[in-house]
LOTILUM-444518 format. One line per 5 residues: number of its first residue (from 1); their letters; for each residue x, z, y of N, C-alpha, C. Coordinates in Angstrom, 2 decimals. Layout:
<rs>
NUM = A = X:Z:Y:X:Z:Y:X:Z:Y  ...
</rs>
This chain:
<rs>
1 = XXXXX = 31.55:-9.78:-1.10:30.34:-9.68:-0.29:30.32:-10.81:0.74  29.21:-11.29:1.17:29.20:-12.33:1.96:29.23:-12.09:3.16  29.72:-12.67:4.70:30.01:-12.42:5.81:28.76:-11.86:6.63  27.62:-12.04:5.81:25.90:-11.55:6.17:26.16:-10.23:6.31  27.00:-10.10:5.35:26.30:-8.38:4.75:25.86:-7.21:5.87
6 = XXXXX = 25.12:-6.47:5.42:25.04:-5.58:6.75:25.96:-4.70:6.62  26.21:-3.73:7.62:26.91:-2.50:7.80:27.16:-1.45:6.81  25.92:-1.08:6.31:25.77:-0.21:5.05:25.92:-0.53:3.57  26.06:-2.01:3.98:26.46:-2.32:2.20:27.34:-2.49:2.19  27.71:-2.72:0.63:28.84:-2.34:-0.05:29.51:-1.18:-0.27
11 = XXXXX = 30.95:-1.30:-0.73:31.54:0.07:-0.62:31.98:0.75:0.22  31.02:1.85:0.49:31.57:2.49:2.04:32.12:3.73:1.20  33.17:4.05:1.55:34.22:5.17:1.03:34.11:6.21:1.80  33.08:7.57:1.27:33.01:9.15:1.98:34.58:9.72:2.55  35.24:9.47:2.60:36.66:9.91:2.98:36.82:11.04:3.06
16 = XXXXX = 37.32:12.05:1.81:37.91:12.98:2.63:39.31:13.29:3.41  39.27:14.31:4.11:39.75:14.80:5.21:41.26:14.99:4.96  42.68:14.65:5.26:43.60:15.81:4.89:44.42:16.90:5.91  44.17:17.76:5.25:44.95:18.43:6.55:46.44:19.44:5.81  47.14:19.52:6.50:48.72:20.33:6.87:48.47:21.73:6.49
21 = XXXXX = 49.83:21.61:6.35:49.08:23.19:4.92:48.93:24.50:5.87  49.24:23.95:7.38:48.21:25.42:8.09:47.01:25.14:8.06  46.21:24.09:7.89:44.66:23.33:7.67:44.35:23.26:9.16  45.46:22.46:9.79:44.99:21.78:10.90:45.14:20.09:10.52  44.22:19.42:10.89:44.15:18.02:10.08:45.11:17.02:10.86
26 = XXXXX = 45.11:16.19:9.46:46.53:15.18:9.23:45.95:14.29:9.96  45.71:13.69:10.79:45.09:12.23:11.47:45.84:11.24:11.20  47.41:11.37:11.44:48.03:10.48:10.86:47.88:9.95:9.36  47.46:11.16:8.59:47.65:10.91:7.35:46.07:10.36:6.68  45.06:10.73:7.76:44.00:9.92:7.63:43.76:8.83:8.27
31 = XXXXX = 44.52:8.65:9.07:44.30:7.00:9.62:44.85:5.81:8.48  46.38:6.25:8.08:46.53:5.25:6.57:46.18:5.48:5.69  44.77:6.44:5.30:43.68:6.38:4.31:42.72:5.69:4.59  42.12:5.27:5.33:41.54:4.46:6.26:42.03:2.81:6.29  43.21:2.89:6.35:43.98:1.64:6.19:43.84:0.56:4.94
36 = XXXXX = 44.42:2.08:4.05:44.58:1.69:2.65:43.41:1.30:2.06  42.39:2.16:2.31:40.75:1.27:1.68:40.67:0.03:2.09  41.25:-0.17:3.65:40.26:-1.71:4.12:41.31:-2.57:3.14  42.36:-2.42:3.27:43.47:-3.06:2.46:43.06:-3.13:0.68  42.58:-2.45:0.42:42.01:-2.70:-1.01:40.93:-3.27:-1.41
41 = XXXXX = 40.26:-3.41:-0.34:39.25:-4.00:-0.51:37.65:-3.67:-0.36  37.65:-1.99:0.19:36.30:-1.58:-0.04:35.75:-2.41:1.58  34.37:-1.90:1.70:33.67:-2.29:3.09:33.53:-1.68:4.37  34.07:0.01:4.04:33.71:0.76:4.91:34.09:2.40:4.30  33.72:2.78:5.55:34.29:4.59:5.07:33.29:5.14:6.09
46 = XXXXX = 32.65:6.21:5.12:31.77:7.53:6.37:32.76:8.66:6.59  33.12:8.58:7.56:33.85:10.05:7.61:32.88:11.03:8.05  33.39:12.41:8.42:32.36:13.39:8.57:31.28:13.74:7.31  30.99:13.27:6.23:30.68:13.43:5.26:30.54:14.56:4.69  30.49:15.18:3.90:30.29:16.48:3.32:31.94:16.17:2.36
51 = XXXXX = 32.23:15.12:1.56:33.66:15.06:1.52:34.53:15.09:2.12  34.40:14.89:3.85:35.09:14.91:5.02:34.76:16.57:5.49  34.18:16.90:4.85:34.34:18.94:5.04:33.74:18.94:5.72  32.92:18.32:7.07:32.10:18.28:7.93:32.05:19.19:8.72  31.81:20.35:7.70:31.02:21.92:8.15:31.95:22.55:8.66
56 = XXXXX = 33.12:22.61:8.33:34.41:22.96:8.95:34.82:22.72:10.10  34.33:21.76:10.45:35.24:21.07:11.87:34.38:21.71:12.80  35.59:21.29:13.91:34.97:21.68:15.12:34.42:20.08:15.94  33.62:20.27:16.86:33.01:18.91:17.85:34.35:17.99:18.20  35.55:18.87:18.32:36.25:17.94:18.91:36.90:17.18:17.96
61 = XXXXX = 37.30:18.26:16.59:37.94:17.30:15.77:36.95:16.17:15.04  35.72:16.48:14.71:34.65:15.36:14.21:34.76:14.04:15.14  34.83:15.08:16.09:35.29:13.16:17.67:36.41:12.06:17.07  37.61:13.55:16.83:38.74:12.75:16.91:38.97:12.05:15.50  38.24:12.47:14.51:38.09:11.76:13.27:37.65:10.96:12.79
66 = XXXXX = 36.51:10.27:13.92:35.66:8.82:14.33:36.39:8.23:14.85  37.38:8.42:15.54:38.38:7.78:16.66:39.51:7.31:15.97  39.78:7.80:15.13:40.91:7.14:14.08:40.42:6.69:13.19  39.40:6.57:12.31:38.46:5.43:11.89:38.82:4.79:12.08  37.97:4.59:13.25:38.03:3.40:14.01:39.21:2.51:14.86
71 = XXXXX = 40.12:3.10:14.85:41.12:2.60:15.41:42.05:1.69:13.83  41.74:2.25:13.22:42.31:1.78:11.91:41.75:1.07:11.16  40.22:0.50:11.58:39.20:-0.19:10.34:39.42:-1.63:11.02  39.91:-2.47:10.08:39.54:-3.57:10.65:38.95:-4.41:11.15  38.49:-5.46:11.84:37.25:-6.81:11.79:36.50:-7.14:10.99
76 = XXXXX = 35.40:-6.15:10.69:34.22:-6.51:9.66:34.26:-5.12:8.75  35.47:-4.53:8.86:34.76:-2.95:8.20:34.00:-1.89:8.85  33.28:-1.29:8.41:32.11:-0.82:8.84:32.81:0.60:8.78  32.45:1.82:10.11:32.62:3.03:10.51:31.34:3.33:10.17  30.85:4.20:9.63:29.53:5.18:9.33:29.53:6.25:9.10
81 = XXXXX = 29.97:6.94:10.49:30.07:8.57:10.30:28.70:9.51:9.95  28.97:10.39:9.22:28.12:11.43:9.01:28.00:12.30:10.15  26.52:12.56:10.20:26.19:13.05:11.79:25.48:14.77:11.04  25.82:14.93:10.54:25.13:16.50:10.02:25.24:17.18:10.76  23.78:17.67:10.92:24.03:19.36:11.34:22.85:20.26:11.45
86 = XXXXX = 22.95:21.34:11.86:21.88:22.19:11.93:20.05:21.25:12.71  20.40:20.78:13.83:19.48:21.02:14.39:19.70:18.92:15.11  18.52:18.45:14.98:18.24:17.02:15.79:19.17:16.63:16.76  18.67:17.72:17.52:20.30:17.44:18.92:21.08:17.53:18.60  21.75:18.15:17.93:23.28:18.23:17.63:23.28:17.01:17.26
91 = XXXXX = 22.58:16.44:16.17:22.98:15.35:15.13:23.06:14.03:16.08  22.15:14.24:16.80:22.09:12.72:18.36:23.67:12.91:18.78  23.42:13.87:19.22:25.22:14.05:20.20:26.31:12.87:19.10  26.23:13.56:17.92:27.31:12.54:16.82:26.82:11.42:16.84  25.57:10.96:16.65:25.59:9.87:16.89:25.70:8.69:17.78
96 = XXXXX = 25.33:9.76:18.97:25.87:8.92:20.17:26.90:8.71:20.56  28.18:9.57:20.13:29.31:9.97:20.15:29.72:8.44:19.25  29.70:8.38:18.15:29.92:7.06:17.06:29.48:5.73:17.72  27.77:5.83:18.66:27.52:4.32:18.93:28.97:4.30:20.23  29.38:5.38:21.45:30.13:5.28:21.97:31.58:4.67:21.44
101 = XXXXX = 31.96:5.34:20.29:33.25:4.91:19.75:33.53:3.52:18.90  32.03:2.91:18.58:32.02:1.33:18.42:31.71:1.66:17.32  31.46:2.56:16.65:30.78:2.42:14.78:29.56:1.16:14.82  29.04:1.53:13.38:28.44:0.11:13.52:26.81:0.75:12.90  26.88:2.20:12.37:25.61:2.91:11.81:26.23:4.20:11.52
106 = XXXXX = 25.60:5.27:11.39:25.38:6.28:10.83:24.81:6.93:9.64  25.37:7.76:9.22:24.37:8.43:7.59:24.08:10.14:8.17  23.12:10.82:7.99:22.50:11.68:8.40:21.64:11.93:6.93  22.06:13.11:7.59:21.46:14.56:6.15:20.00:14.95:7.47  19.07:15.63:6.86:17.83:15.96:7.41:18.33:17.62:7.88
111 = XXXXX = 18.14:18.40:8.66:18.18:19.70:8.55:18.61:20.41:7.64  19.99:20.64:7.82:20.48:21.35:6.39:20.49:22.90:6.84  20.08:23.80:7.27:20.20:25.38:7.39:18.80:26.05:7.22  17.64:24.66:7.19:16.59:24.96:7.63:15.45:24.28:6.72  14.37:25.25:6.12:13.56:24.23:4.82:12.41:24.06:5.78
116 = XXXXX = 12.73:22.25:6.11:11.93:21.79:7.50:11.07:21.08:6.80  9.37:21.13:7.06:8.55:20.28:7.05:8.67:18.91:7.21  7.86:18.29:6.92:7.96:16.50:6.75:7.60:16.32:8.81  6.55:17.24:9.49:6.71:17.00:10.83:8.49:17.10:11.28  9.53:18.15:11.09:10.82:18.68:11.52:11.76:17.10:11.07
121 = XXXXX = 11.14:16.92:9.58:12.51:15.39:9.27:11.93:14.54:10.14  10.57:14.43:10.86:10.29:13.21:11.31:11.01:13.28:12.58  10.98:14.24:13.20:11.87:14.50:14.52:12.79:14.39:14.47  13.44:14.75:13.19:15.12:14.94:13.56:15.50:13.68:13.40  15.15:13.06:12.35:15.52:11.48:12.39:15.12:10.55:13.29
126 = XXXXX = 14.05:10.84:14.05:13.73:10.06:15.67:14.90:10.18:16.51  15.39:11.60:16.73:16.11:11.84:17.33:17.54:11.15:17.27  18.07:11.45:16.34:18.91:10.30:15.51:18.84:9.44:15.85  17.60:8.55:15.25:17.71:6.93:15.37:17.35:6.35:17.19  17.03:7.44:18.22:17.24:7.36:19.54:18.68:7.22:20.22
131 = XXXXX = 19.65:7.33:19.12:20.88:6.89:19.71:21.40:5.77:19.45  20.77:4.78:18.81:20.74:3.16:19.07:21.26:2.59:18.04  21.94:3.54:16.82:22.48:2.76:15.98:21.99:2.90:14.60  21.89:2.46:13.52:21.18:2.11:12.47:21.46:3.32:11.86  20.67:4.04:11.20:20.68:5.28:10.63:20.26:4.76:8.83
136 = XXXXX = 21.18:5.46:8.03:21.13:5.43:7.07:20.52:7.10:6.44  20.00:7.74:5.69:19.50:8.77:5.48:20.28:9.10:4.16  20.42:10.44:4.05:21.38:11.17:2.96:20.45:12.26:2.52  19.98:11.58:1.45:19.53:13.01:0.49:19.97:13.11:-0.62  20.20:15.05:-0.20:21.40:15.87:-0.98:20.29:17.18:-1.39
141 = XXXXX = 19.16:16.80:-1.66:18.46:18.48:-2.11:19.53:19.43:-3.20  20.39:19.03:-4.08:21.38:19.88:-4.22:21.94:20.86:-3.16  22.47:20.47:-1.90:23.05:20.80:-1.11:22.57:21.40:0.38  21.04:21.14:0.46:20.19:21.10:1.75:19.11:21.80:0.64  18.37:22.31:1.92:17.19:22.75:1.71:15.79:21.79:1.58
146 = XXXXX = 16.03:20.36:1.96:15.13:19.56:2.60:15.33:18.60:1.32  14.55:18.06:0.54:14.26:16.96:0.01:13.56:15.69:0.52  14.38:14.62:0.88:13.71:13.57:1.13:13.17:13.19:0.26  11.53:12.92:-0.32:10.96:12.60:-1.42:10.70:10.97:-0.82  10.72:10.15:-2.20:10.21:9.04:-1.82:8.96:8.72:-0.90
151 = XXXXX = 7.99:9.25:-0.98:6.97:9.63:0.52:7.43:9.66:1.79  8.39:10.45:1.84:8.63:11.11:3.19:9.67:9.89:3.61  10.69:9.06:2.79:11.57:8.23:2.76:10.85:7.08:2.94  9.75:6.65:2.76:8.63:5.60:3.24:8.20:5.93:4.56  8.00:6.90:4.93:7.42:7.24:6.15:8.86:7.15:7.54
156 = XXXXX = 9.88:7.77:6.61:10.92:7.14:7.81:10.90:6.26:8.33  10.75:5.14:7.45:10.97:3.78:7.14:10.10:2.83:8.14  8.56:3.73:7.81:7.73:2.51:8.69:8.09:3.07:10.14  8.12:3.99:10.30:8.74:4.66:11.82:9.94:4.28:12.30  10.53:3.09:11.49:12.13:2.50:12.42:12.65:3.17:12.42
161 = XXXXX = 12.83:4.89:11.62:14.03:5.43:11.74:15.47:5.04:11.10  14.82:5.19:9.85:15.93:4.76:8.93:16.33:3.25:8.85  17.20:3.11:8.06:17.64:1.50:7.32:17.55:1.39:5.61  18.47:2.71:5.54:18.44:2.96:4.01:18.64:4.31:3.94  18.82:4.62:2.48:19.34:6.15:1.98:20.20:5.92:1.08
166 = XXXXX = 20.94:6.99:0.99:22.00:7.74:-0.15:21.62:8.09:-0.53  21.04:8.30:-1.68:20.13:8.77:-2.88:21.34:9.80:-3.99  21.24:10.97:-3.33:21.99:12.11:-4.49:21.37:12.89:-4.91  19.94:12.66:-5.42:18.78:14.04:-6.54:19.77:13.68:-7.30  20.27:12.45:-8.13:20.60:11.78:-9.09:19.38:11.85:-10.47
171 = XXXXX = 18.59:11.71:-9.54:17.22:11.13:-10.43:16.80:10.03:-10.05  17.23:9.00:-11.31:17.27:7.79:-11.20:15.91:7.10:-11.26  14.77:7.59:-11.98:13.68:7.27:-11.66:13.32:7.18:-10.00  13.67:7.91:-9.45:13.20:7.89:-7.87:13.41:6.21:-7.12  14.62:5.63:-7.60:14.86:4.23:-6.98:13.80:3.64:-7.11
176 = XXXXX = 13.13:3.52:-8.15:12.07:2.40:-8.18:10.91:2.79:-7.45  10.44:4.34:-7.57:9.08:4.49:-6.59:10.13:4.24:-4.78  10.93:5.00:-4.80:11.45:3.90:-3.18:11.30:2.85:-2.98  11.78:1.94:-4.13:11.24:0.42:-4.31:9.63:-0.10:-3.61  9.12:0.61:-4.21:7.68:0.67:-4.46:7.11:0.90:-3.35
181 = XXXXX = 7.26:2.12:-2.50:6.76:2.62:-1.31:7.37:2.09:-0.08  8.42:1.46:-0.21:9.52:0.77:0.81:10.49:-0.04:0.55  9.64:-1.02:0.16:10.53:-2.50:-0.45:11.36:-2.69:0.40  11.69:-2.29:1.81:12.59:-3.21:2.79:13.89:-1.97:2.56  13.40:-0.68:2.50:14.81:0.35:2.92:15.91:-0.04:1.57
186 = XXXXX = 16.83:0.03:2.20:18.04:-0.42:1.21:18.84:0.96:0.69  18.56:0.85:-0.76:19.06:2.00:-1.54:20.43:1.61:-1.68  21.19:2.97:-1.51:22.43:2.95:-2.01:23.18:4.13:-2.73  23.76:3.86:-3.63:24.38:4.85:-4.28:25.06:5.75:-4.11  24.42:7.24:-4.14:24.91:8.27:-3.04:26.06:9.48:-4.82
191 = XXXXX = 25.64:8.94:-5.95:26.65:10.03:-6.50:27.44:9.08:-7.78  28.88:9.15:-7.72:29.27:8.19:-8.64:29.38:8.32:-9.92  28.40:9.09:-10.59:28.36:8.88:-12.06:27.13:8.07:-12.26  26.57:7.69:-11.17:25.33:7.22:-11.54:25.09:5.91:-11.20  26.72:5.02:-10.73:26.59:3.69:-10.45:25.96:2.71:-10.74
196 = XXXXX = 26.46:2.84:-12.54:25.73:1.93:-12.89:23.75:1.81:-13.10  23.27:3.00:-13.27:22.01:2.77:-13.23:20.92:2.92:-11.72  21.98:2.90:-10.96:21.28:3.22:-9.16:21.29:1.51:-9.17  22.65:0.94:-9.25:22.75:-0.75:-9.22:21.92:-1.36:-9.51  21.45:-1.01:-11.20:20.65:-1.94:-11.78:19.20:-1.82:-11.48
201 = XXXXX = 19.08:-0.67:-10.50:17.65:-0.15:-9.54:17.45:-0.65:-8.60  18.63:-1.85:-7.65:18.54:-2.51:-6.82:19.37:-1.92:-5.83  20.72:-1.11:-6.17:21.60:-0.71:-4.80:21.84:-1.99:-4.04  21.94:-2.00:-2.79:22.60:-2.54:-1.82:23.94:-2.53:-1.46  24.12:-0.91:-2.02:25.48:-0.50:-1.52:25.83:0.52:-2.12
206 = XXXXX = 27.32:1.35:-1.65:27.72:2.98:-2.41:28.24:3.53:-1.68  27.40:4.99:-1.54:28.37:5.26:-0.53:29.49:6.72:-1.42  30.60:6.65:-1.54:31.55:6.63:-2.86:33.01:7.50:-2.33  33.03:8.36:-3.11:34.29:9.16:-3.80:35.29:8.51:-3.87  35.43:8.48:-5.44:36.22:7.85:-6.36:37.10:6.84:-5.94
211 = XXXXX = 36.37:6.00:-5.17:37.24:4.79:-4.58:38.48:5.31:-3.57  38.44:6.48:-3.45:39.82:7.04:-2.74:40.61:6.98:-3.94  40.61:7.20:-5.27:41.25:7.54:-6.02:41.99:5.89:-6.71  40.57:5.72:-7.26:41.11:4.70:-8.21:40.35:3.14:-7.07  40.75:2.74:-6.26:40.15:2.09:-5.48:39.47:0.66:-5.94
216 = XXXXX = 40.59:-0.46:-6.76:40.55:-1.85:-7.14:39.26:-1.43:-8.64  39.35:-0.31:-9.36:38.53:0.06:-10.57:37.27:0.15:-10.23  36.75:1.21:-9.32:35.58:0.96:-8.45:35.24:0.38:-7.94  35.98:-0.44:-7.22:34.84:-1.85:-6.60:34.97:-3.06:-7.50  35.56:-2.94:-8.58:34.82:-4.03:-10.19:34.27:-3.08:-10.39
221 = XXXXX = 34.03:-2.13:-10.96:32.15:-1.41:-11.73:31.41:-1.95:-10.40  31.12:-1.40:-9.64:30.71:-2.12:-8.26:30.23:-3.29:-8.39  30.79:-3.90:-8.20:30.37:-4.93:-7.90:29.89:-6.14:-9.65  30.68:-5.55:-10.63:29.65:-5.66:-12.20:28.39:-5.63:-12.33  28.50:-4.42:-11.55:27.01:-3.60:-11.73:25.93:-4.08:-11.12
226 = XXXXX = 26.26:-4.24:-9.91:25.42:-4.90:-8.74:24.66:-6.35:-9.23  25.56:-6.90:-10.03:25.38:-8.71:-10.10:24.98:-8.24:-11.78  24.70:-7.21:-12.86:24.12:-7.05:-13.66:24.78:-7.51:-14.89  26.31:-7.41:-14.09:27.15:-8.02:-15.82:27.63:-6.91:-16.82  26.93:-6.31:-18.01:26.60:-5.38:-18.23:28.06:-5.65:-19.34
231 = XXXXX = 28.29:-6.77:-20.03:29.80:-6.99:-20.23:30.61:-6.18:-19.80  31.07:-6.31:-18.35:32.24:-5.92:-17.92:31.38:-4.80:-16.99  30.41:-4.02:-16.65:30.14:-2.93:-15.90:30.85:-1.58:-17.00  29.72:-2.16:-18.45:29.78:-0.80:-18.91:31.16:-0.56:-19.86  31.91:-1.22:-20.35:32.85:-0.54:-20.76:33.78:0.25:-19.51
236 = XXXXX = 33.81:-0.21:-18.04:34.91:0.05:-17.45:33.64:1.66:-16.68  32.69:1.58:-16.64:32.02:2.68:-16.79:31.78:3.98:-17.16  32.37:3.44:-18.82:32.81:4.86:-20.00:33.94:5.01:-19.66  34.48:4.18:-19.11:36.35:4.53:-18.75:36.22:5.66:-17.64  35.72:5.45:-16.83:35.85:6.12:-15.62:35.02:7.42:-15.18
241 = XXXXX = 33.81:7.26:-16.01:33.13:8.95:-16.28:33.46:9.49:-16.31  34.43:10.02:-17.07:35.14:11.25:-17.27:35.49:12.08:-15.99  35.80:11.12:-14.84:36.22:11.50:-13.48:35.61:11.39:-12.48  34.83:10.19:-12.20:33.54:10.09:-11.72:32.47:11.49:-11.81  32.44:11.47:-13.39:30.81:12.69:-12.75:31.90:13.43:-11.92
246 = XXXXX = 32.57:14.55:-12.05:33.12:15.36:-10.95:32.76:14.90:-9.50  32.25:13.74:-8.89:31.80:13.44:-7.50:30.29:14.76:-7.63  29.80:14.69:-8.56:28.66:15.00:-8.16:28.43:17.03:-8.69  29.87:17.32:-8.70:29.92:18.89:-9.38:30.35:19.62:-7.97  30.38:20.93:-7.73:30.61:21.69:-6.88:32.10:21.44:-5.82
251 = XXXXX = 33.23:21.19:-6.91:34.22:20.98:-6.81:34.78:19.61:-6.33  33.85:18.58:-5.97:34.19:17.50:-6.11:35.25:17.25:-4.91  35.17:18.14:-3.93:36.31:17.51:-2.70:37.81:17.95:-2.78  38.20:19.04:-3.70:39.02:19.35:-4.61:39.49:18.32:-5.72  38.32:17.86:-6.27:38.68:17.13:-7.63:39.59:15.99:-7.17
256 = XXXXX = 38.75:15.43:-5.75:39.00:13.91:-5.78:40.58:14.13:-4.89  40.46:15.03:-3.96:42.17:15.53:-3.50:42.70:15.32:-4.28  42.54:16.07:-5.36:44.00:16.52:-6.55:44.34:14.73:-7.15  42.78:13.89:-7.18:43.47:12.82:-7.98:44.08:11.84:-6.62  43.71:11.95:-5.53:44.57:11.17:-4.70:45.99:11.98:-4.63
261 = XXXXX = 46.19:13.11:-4.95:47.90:12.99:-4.78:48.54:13.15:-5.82  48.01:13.06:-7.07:48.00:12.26:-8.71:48.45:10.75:-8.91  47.84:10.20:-7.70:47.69:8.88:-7.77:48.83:8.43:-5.90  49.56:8.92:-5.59:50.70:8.96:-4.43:49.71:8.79:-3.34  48.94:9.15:-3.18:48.30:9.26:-1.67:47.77:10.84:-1.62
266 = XXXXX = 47.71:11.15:0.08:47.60:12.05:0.92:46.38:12.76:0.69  46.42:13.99:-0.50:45.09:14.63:-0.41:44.83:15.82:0.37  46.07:17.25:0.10:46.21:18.09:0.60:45.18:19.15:0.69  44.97:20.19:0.95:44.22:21.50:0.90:43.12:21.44:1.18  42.59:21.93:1.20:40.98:22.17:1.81:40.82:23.74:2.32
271 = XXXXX = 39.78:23.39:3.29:39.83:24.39:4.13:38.43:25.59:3.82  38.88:27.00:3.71:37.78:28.16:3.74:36.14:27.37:4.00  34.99:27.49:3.13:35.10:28.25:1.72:35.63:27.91:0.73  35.98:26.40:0.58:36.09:25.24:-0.61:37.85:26.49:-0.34  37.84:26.70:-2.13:39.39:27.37:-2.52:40.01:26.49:-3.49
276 = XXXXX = 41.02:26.37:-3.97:41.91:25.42:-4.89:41.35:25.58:-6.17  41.47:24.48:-6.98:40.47:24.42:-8.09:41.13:25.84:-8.92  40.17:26.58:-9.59:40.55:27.35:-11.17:41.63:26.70:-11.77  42.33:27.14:-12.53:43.58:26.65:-13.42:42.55:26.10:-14.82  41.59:26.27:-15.10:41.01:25.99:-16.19:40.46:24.76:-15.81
281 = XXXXX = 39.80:24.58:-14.66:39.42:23.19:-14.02:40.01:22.46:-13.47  41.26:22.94:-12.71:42.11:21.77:-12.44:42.57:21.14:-14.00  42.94:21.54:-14.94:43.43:21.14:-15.93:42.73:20.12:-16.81  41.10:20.43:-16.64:40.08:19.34:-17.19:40.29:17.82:-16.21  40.48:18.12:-14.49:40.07:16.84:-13.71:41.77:16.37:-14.20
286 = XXXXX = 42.78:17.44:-13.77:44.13:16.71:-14.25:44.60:15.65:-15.03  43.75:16.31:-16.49:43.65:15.32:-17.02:42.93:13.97:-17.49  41.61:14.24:-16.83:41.02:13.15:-17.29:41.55:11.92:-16.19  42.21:12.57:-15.11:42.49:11.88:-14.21:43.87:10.98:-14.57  44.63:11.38:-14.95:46.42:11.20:-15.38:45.81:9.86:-16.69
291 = XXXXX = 44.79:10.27:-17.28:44.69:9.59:-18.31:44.20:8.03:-17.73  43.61:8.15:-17.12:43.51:6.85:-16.40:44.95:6.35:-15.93  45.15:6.92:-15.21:46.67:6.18:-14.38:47.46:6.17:-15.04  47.83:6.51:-16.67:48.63:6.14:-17.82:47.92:4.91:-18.64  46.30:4.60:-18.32:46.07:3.77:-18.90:45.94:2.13:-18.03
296 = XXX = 46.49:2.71:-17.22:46.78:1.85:-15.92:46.32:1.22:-15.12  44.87:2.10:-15.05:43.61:2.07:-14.03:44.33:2.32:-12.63  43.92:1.57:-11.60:44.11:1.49:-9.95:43.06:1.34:-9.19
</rs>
């Protein structure tokens, strides 16, 4: 990527969380996860994320989990915490909290407890983008009640709220009417089975799983994909599906744990409601996962 790039592009790595098997969190053990991405090469990490358990934490630990970020991201990697929450204010507080701790943007989900009118997203994301730093938008209608429709994602847009979105309907038709309605907002790839055809829709960026796992593998599809070398995107593509879709299944903050400590890094438990995978499903990600790292994917 070139020294231009903005904040939100490239590979920004969702990070999840690890915590100590009383499920009080590892900071240590997330600060050299943190490390290890900038060291591999991605662009950035959102913590607080919905892979970062989000919903779990308390105010202070979400603080203290921006704070080691950031203490650990180097000169030119980008902090972009996830500011979720019930209600506008809350979500300002995180974000003001992040422009305080030196991040460089934010990603924000719209009202997730609450099926808010297009007046409620316009507020909450004012509110948001009133804390000074570049707001990226996360739509997860899987996961939220609120669908950012390409409409309503135009209308952010001319209102200076947003910058870009994370696009997880994983309806890939939608990139191009975004295109269409808001040539300037910068799409980025919010679920990783769908890299390669969000890319060739005009991503900017990803904001990405997987790259905890298999880190140097994902940012070549990445960056294949991006520059349209369909050569080398799509075979290493079919390679990595198998484990990839799991970003975008129920289980995914489980899945991608189990393959970071598959793969010698720090995944560890997850905390009430998320429970340890089924023995029938750990055994599917197990292996599609092992099968890579025997085929000597990194």
């Amino acid at each position: 990527m070139s020294e231009t790039r903005k904040p939100w592009h490239g590979v920004i790595v969702a990070t999840g969380l690890p915590f100590h098997d009383d499920l009080s969190v590892d900071f240590g053990a997330y600060g050299e996860s943190v490390a290890h991405l900038a060291e591999q090469g991605m662009h950035g990490v959102a913590p607080n994320g919905s892979l970062g358990e989000y919903q779990t934490l308390t105010y202070e630990e979400r603080d203290r989990v921006v704070e080691t970020a950031v203490a650990h991201a180097p000169e030119g990697f980008t902090v972009m915490p996830g500011v979720g929450a019930y209600g506008g204010r809350e979500a300002k507080r995180h974000a003001q909290f992040a422009k305080d701790a030196g991040c460089q943007a934010v990603m924000c989900l719209p009202p997730n407890a609450y099926r808010a009118d297009d007046r409620a997203v316009l507020e909450h994301f004012e509110l948001v983008a009133s804390a000074g730093l570049p707001v990226t938008a996360y739509n997860n209608p899987v996961d939220t009640k609120v669908d950012l429709r390409p409409d309503l994602l135009a209308k952010l847009y001319a209102e200076g709220f947003v910058v870009g979105v994370k696009e997880f309907s994983g309806d890939v038709r939608r990139c191009y009417e975004i295109a269409e309605l808001a040539p300037g907002l910068d799409l980025m790839i919010g679920t990783d089975d769908t890299v390669l055809e969000v890319a060739l829709a005009g991503a900017k960026g990803w904001v990405a799983g997987y790259p905890q796992v298999f880190p140097r593998a994902c940012l070549a599809l990445y960056e294949a994909s991006v520059r349209g070398d369909l050569e080398t995107a799509l075979p290493l593509y079919r390679q990595l599906h198998p484990v990839l879709r799991w970003d975008s299944k129920t289980e995914f903050v489980q899945a991608i744990k189990l393959g970071q400590e598959l793969t010698g890094r720090r995944g560890g438990p997850c905390r009430p409601p998320r429970q340890p995978l089924a023995p029938e499903t750990e055994a599917v990600v197990r292996a599609a996962t092992q099968a890579l790292i025997d085929a000597g994917v990194n």
